[in-house]
Backbone as a ProteinNet text record, in pm:
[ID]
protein_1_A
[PRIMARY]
XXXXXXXXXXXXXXXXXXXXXXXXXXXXXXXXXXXXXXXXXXXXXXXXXXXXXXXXXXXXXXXXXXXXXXXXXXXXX
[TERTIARY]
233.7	360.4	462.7	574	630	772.1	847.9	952.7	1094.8	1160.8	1242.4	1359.9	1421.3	1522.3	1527.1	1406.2	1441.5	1472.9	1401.1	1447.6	1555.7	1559.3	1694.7	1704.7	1829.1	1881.6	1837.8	1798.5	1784.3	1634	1581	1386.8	1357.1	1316.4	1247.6	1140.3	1099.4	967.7	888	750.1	744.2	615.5	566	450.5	313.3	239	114.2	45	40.4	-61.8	-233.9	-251.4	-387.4	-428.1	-340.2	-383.5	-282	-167.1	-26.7	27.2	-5.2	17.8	178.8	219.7	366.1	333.8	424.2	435.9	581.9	621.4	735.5	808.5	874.4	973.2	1089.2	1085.9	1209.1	1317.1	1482.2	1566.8	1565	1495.2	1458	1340.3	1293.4	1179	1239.5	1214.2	1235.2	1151.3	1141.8	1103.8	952.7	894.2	754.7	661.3	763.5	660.1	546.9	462.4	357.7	391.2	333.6	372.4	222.9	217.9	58.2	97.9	45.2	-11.9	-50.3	27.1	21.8	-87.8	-143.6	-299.7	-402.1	-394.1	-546.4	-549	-430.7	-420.6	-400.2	-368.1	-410	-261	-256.4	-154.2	-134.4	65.6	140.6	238.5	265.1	343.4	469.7	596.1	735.8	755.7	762.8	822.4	966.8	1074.5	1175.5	1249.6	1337.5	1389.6	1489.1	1529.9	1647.5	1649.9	1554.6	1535.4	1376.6	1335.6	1201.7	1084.4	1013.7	878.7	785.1	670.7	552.8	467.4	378.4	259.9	82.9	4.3	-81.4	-166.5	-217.2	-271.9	-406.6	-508.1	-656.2	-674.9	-714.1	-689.7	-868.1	-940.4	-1096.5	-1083.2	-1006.7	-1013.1	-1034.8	-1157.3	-1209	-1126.8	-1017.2	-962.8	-989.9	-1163.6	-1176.2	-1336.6	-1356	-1497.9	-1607.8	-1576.6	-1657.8	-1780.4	-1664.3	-1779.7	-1895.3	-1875.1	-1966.2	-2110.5	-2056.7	-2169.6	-2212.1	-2132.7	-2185.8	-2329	-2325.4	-2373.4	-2515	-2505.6	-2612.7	-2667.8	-2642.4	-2692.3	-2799.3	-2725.3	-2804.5	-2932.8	-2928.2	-2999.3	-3119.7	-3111.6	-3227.7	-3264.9	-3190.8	-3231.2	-3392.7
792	778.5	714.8	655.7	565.3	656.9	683	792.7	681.6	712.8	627.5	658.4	725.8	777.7	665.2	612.8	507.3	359.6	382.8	203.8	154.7	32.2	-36.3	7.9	47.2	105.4	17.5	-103.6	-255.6	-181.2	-100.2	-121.1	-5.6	-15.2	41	102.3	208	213.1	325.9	264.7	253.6	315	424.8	437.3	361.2	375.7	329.4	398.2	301.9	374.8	390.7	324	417	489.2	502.1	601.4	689.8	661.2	722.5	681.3	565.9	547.7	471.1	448	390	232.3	160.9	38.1	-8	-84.8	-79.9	-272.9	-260.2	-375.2	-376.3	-497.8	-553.7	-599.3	-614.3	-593.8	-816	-861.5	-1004	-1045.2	-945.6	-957.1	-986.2	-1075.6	-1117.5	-1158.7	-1173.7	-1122	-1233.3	-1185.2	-1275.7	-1268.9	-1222.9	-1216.9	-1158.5	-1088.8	-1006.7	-890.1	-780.1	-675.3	-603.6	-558.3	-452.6	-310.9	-249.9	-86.4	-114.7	-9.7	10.3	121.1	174.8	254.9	190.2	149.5	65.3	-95.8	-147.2	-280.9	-336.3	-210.6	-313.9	-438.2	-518.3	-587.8	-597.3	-630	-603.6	-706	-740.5	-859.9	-778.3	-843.7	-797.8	-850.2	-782.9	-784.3	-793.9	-737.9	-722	-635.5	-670.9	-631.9	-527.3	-520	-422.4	-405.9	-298.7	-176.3	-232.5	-166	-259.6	-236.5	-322.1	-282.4	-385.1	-293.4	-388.8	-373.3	-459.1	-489.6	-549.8	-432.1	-409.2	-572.4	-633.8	-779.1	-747.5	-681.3	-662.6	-603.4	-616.6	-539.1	-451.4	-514.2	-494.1	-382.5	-267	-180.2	-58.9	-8.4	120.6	241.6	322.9	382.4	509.1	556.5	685.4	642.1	678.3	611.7	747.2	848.7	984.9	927.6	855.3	761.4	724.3	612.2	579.2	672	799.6	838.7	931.5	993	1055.6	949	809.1	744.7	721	729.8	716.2	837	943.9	1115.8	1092.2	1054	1073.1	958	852.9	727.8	794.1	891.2	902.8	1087.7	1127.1	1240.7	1280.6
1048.7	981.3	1075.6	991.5	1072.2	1108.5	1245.9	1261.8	1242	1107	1056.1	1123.7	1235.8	1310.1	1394.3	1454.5	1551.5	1508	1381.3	1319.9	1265.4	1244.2	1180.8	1048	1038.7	927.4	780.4	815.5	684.5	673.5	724.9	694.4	593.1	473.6	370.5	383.5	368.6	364.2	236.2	199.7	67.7	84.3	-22.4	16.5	-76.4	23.6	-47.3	-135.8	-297.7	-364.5	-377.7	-257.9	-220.8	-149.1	-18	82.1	123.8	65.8	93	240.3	309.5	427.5	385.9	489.4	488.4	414.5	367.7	390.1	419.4	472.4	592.7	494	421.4	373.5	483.2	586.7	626.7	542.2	632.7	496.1	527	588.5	590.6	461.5	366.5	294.4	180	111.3	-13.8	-124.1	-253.2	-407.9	-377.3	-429.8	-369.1	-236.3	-138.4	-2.7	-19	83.5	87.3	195.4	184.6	243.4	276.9	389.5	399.9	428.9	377.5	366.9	605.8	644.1	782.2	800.2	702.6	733.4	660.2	576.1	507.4	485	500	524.1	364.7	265.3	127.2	104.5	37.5	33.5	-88.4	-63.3	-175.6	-198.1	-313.3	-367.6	-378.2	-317.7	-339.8	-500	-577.4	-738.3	-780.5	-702.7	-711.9	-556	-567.3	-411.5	-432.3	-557.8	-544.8	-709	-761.7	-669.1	-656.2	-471.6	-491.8	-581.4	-617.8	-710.9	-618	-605.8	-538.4	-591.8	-665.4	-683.7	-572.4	-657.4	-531.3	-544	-456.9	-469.9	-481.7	-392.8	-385.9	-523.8	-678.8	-798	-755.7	-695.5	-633.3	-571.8	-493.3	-381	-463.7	-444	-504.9	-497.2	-490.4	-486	-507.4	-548.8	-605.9	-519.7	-362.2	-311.6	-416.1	-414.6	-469.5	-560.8	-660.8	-789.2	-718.4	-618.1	-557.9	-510.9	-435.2	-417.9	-526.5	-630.8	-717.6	-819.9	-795.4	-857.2	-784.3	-651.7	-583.7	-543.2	-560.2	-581	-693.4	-822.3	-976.6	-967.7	-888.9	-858.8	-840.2	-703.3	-641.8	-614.9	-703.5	-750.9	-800.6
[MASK]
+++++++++++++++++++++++++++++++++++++++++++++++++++++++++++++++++++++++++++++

């Protein structure tokens, strides 16, 4: 986690909807940029800046891995 006491008062920070890690908007970031998740790297489209909305870019990132192995349990059961 990122300790928001020491940073510039302009920096946002947003959490991630897949891992809940920080994602950190500079107040230099504007409507369109790209933004990354600072624990899983996923990336995010700036949507609107005020108030912000980010949209996640990878739509591919499995978000629930469990499926996965519950699927390969029943496989070879």
């Amino acid at each position: 986690m990122v300790d928001t006491e020491n940073n510039e008062e302009d920096v946002l920070i947003e959490e991630c909807g897949i891992c809940g890690g920080d994602i950190i908007i500079d107040s230099y970031c504007e409507e369109e940029d790209i933004v990354y998740c600072n624990d899983c790297e996923a990336e995010y489209l700036i949507r609107s800046v005020d108030p912000i909305r980010l949209k996640l870019l990878d739509d591919d990132i499995d978000t629930d891995v469990d499926d996965e192995d519950d699927a390969y349990d029943k496989e070879y059961d």
